[in-house]
C-alpha positions as CSV (number, residue, x, y, z in Angstrom):
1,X,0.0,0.0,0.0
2,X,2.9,2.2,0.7
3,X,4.1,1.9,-2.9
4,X,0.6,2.8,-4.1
5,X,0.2,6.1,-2.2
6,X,3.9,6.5,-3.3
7,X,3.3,6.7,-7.0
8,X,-0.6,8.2,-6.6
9,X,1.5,11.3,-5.2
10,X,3.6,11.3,-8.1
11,X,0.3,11.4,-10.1
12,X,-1.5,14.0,-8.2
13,X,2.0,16.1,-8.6
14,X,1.9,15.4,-12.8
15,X,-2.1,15.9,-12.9
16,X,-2.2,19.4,-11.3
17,X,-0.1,20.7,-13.8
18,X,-2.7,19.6,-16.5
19,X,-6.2,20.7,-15.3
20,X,-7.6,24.5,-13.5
21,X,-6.7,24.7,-9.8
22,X,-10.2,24.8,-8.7
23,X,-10.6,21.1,-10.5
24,X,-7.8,19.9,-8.9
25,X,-9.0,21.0,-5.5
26,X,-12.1,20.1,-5.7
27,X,-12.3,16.8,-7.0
28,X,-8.5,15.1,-8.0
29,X,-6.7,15.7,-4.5
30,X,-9.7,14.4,-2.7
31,X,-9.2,10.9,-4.6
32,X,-7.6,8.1,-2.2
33,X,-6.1,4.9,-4.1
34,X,-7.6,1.5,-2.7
35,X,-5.8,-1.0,-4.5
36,X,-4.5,-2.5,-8.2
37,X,-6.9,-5.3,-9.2
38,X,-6.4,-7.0,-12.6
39,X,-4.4,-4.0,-13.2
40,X,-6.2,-1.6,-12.5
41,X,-6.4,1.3,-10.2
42,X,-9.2,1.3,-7.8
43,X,-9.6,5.1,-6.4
44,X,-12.4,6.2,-4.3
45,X,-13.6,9.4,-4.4
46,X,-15.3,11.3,-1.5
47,X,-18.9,11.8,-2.9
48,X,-20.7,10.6,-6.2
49,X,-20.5,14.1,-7.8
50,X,-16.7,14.1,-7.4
51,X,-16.4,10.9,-8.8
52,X,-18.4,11.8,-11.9
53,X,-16.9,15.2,-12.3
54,X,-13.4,13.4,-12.3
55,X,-14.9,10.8,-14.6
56,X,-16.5,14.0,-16.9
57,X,-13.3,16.4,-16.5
58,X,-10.2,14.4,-15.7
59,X,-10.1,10.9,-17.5
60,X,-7.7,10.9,-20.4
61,X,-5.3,12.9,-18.1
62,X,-5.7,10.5,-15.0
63,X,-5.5,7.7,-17.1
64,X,-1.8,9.1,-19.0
65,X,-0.4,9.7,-15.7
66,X,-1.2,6.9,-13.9
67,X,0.1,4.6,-16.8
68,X,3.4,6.4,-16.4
69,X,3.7,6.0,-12.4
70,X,2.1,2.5,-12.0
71,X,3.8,-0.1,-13.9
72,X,1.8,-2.8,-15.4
73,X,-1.7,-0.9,-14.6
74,X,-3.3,0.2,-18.0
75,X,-7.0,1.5,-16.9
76,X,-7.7,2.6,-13.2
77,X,-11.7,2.8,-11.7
78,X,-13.6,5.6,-9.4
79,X,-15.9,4.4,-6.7
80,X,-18.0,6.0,-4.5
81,X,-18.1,5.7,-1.0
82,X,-21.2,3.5,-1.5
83,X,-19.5,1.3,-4.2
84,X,-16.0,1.1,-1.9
85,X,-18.1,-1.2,0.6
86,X,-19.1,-3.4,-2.1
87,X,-15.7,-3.5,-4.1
88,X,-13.3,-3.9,-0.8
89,X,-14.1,-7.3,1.5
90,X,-12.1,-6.1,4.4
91,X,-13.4,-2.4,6.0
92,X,-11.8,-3.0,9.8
93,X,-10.8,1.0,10.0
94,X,-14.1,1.9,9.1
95,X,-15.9,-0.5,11.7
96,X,-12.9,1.0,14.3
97,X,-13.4,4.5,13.7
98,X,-17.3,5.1,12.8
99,X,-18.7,3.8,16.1
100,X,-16.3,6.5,18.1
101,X,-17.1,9.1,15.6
102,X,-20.8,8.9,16.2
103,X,-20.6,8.6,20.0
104,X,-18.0,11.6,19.8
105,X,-20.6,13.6,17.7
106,X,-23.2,13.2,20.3
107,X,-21.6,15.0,22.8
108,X,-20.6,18.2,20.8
109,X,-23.7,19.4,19.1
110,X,-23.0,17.6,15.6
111,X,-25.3,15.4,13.7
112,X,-23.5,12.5,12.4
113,X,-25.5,12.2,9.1
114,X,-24.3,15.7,7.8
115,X,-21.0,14.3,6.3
116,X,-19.0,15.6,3.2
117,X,-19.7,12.4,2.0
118,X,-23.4,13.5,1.7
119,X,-23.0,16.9,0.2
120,X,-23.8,17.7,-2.9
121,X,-21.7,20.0,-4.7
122,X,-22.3,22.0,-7.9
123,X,-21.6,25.4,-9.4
124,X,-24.1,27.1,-6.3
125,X,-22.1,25.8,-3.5
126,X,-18.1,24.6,-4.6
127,X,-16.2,27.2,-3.3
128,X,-17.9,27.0,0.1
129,X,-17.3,23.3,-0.1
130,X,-14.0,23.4,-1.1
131,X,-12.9,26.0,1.8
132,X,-15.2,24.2,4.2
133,X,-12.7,21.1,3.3
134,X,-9.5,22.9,3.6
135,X,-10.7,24.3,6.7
136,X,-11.6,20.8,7.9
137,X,-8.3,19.3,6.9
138,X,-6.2,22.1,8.8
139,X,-8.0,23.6,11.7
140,X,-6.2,26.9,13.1
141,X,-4.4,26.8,9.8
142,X,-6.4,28.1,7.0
143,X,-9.1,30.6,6.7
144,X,-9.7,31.8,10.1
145,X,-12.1,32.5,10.3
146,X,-14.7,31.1,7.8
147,X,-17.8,32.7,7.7
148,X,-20.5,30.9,5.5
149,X,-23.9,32.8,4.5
150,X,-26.5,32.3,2.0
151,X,-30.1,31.9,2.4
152,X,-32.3,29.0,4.0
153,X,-31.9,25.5,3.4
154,X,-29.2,25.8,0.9
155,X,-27.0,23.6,2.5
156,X,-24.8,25.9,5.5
157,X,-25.8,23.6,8.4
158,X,-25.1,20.5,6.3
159,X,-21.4,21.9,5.9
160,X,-20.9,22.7,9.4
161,X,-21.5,19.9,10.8
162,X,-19.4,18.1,8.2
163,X,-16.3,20.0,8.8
164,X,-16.7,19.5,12.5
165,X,-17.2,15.4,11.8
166,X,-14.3,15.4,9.7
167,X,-12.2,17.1,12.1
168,X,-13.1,14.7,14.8
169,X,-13.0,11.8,12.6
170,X,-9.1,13.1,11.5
171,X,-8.1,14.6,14.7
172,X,-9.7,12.7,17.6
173,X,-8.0,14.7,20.3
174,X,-9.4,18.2,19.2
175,X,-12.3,19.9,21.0
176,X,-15.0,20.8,18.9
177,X,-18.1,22.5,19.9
178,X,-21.2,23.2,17.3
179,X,-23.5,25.6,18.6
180,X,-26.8,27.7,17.2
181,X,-26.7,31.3,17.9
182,X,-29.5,31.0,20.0
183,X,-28.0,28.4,22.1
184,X,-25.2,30.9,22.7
185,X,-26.9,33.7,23.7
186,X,-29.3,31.1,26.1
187,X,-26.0,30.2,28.1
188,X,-25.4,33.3,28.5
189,X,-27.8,35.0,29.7
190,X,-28.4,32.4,32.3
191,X,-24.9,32.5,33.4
192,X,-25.9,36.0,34.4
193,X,-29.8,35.1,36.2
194,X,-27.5,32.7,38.6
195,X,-27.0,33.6,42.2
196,X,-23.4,32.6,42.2
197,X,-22.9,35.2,39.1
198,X,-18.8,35.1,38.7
199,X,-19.0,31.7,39.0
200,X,-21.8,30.9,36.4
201,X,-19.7,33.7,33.9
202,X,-16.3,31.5,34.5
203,X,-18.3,28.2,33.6
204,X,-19.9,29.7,30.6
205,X,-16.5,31.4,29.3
206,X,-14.3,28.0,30.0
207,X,-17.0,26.3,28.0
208,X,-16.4,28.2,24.8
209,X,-13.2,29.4,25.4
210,X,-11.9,26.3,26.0
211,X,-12.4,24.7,22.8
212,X,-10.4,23.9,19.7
213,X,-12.8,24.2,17.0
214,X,-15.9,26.7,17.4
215,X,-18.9,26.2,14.9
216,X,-21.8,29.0,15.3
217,X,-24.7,28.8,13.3
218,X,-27.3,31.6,12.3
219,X,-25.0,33.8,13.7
220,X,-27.8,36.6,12.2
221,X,-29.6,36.0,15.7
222,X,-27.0,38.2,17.6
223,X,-28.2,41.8,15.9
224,X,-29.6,44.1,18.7
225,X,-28.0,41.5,21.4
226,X,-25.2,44.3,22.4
227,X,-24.0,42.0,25.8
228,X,-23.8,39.1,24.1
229,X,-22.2,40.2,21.1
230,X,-19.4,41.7,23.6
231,X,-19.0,38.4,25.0
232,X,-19.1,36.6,21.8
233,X,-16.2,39.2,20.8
234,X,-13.8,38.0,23.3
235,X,-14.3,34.7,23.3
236,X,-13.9,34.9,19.2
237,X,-10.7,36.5,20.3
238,X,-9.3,34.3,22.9
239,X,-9.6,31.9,20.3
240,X,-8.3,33.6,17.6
241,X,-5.1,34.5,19.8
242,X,-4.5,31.3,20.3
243,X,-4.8,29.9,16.9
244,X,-8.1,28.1,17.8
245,X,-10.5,27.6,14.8
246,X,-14.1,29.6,14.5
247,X,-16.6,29.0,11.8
248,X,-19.6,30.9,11.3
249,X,-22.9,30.6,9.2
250,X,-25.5,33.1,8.6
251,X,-28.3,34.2,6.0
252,X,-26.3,37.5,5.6
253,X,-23.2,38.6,5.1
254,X,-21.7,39.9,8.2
255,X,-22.2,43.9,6.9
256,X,-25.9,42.8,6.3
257,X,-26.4,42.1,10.5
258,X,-28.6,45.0,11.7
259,X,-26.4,46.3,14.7
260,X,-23.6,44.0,14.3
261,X,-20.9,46.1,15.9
262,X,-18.0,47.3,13.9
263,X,-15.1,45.4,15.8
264,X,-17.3,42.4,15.5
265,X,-17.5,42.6,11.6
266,X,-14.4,43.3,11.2
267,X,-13.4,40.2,12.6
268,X,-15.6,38.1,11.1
269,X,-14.6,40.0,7.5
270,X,-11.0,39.3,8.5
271,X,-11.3,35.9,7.0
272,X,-12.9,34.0,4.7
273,X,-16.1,34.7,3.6
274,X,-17.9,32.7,1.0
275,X,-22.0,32.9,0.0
276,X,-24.1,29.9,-1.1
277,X,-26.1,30.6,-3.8
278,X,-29.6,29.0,-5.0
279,X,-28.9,25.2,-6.7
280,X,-29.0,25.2,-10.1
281,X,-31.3,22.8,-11.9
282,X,-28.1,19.3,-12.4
283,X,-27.5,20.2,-8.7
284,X,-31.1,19.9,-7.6
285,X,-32.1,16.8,-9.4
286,X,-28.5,15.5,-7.7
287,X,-29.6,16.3,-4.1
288,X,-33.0,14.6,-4.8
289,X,-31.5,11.2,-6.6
290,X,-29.2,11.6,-3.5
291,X,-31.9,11.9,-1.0
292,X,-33.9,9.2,-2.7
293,X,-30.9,6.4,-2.3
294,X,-30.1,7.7,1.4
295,X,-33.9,7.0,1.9
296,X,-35.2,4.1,-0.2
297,X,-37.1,5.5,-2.1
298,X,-38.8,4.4,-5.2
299,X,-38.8,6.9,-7.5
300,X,-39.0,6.9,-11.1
301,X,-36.1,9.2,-13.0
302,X,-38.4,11.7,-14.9
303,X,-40.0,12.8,-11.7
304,X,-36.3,13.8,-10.4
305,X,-36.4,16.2,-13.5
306,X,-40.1,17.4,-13.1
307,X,-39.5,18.6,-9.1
308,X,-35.9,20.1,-9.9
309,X,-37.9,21.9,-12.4
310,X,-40.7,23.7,-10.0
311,X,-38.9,24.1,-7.3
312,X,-35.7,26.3,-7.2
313,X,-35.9,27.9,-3.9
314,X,-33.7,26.1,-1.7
315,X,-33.3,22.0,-0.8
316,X,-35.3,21.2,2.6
317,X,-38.4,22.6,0.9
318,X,-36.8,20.3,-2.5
319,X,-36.7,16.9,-0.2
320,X,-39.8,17.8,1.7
321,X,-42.1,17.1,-1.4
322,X,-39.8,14.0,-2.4
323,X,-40.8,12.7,0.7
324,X,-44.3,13.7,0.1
325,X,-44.6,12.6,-3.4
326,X,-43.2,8.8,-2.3
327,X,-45.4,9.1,0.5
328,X,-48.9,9.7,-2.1
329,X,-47.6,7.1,-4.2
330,X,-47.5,4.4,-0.8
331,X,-50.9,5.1,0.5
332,X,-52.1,4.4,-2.8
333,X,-50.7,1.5,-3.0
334,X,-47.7,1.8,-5.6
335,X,-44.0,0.7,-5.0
336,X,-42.6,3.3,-7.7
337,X,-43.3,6.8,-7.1
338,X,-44.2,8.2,-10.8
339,X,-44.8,11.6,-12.7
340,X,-48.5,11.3,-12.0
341,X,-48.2,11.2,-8.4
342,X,-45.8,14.1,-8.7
343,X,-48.4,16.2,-10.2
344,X,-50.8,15.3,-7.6
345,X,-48.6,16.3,-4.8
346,X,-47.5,19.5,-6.5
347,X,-51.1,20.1,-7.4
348,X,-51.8,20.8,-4.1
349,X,-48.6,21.9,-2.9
350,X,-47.5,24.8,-4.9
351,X,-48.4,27.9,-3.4
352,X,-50.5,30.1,-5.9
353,X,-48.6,32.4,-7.5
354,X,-51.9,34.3,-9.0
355,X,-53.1,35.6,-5.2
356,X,-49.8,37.1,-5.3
357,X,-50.9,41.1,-6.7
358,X,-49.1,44.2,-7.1
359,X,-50.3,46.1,-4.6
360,X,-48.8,43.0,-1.8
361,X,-45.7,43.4,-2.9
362,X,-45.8,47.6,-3.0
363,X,-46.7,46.8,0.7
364,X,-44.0,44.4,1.6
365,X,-41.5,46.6,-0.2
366,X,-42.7,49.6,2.0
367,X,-42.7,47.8,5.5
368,X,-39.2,46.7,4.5
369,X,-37.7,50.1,3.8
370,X,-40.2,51.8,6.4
371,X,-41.5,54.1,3.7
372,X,-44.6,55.1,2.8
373,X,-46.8,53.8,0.1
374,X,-48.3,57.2,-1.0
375,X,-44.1,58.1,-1.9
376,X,-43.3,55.1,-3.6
377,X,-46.4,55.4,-5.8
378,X,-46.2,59.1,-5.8
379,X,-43.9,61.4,-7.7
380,X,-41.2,62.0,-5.8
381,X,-37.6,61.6,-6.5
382,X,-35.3,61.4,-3.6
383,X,-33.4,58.4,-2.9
384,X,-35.1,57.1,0.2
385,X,-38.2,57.0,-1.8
386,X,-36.4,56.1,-5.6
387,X,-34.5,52.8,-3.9
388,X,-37.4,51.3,-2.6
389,X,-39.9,52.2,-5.5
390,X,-37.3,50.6,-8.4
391,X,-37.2,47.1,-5.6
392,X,-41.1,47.3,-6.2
393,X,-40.9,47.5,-9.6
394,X,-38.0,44.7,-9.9
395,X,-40.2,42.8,-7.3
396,X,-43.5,42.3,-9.7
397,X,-42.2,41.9,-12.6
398,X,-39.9,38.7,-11.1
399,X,-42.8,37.5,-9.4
400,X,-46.7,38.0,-11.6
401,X,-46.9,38.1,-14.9
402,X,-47.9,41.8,-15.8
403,X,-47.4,44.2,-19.2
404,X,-45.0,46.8,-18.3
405,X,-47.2,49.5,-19.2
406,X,-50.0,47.9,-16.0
407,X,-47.0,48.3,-13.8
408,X,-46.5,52.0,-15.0
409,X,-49.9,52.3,-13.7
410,X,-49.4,51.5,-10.3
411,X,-46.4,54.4,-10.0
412,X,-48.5,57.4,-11.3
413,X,-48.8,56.0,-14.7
414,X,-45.1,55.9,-15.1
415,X,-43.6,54.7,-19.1
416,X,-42.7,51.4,-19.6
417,X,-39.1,52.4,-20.8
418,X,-39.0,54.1,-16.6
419,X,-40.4,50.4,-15.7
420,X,-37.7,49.3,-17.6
421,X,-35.1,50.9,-16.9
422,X,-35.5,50.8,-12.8
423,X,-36.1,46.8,-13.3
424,X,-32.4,46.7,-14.8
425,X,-30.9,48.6,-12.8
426,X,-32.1,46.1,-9.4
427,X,-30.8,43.2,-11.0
428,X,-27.5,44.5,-12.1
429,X,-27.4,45.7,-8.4
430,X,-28.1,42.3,-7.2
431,X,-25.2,40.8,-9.0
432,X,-22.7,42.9,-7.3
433,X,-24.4,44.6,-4.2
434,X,-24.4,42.2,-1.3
435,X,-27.0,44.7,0.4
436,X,-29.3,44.9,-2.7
437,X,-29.0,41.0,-3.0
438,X,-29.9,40.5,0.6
439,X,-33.0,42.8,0.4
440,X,-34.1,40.6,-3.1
441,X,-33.9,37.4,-1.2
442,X,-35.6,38.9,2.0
443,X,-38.7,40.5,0.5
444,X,-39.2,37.3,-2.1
445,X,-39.6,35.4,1.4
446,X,-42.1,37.8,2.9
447,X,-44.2,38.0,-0.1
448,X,-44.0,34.6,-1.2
449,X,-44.8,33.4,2.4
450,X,-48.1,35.7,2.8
């Protein structure tokens, strides 16, 4: 085996000369050689997408360079984790070290299931993979700290508790603590309702403080708490000082936190800070073939294809009518979830996009920027009043179908080349204005949740 991880590093060195650097990180180095059978390599990779995106991207180049390092091996194979189970007879590390990984888990706030193993990656989410990994493979070391936002149920939770597995599962002896926001701020605050108050504060403090890995999620939940985000600013340095690893997740990015203070965004902008963006369609339809296999679930292909398709906003809501589509096709009786039985449960499932009007979303819009509605219909000009009139605009014509010149009609009969022209100018905003994206993402969930 020696000889084999001997020459595979000779081919990693002669590959990552021929393909991008984000390829290489992404999917070669995360390959790990098994053995040579029948001459043959046998490589697993570390999820199904990386195996296909090697397979897709890397082939002819893995295949020259392993037959110029390995003598005698003229093809080589990827497996998934799945498929290593069924291709290798022998697994005693994995029976050794799964069993203390779960029980380790337990104690620190991570679930077990959330595994890089079981992410999916795609163009939406790779970079926040791939620096949740190198984070995971180096605590202390790289990207401290790494601060992880996007909207909900894209996937940040999932990658927390997956680089907190993986560093337990690598480095057994480290101390890593996963924590919610809200569980953070709970502690606190009854440190402080104790009768024995220094005590209670020293507890609290060795708790976090004395920790080599700290993972906080929804970190959002700390605007307008100004105690607890003092506290949560020394123990994020003591940490820091001492070269301890933090991770953060939140819907925003840190200069999107209403009262965050400045010291406290500063730190967290002093590292890496990556967004997860909305799947796109190959991703979703890989989560739910994904989810289907974790699950056992029946599912016929072209209804993968036919949910990926209606549903873009983000994956729980994605595998929540999965579940309820194989569900619908059980009561009645069927062992293969079809198309049919997706159109029944999305029937009744979709929300209806016609109750949505122009006037709720003129309302939504002027809650949001507390403005009135009387200015943002009205005529005037100034920016307080323009910003949030042009996000109204935007707003219906992403989300009902409605002639320009209608909309004009709702902002003093305004042209359609105005209605226009404001609607461009929001979404080139939104591609480079963290603030104007943020605002977007925020009102589509109020309106589409009325």
């Amino acid at each position: 085996m020696q000889n084999i991880k001997e020459n595979w590093a000779q081919v990693l060195d002669a590959v990552s000369n021929e393909v991008t650097t984000v390829t290489y990180d992404l999917w070669i180095k995360t390959l790990e050689p098994i053995e040579i059978h029948d001459n043959c390599l046998i490589l697993k990779a570390n999820s199904e997408t990386a195996k296909k995106r090697c397979e897709e991207l890397c082939s002819t180049v893995l295949k020259l360079a392993i037959s110029e390092y390995f003598e005698n091996v003229s093809s080589f194979k990827i497996l998934s984790p799945e498929e290593k189970f069924e291709f290798v007879e022998e697994q005693p590390q994995v029976q050794n070290i799964e069993p203390t990984k779960i029980a380790q888990s337990g104690a620190i706030g991570l679930n077990p299931k959330y595994t890089f193993d079981s992410f999916v990656v795609g163009k939406s989410n790779q970079i926040a993979y791939a620096a949740a990994r190198a984070v995971a493979e180096k605590p202390g070391q790289k990207f401290n700290p790494l601060f992880i936002y996007g909207g909900v149920g894209l996937g940040k939770t999932h990658l927390l508790h997956s680089i907190g597995n993986y560093i337990k599962q690598l480095f057994p002896n480290l101390n890593v603590l996963y924590v919610t926001c809200e569980k953070f701020t709970n502690d606190y605050i009854d440190s402080l309702r104790t009768n024995n108050k220094d005590k209670s504060i020293s507890t609290f403090r060795e708790k976090y403080r004395n920790v080599d890995v700290l993972i906080v999620d929804d970190i959002q939940f700390i605007s307008n708490k100004i105690e607890t985000q003092e506290e949560f600013f020394h123990t994020f340095n003591d940490l820091y000082q001492n070269n301890k690893q933090v991770i953060i997740a939140s819907d925003r990015h840190p200069r999107e936190i209403a009262t965050l203070s400045d010291r406290l965004s500063s730190r967290f902008t002093s590292g890496f800070i990556q967004d997860i963006q909305s799947p796109d369609f190959e991703t979703r339809v890989a989560v739910l073939k994904r989810k289907a296999m974790e699950e056992n679930y029946n599912i016929e292909d072209e209804v993968f294809s036919y949910l990926a398709e209606r549903i873009d906003t983000n994956i729980r809501e994605l595998e929540g009518c999965l579940a309820k589509v194989h569900f619908y096709a059980g009561i009645h009786g069927r062992h293969f979830a079809s198309i049919t039985d997706a159109e029944e449960v999305m029937k009744d499932d979709q929300p209806e996009k016609e109750a949505i009007n122009a006037n709720d979303i003129i309302d939504a819009v002027c809650k949001y920027y507390n403005v009135s509605k009387q200015d943002v219909t009205g005529k005037k000009k100034n920016k307080e009043v323009v910003d949030p009139r042009q996000m109204c605009i935007y707003l219906i014509t992403e989300l009902i179908d409605l002639p320009l010149t209608s909309i004009g009609g709702y902002f003093s009969g305004r042209d359609h080349t105005t209605i226009m022209h404001s609607r461009d100018k929001i979404a080139e905003q939104a591609k480079i204005n963290t603030r104007t994206k943020t605002a977007i993402t925020d009102l589509k969930d109020l309106i589409l949740k009325k």
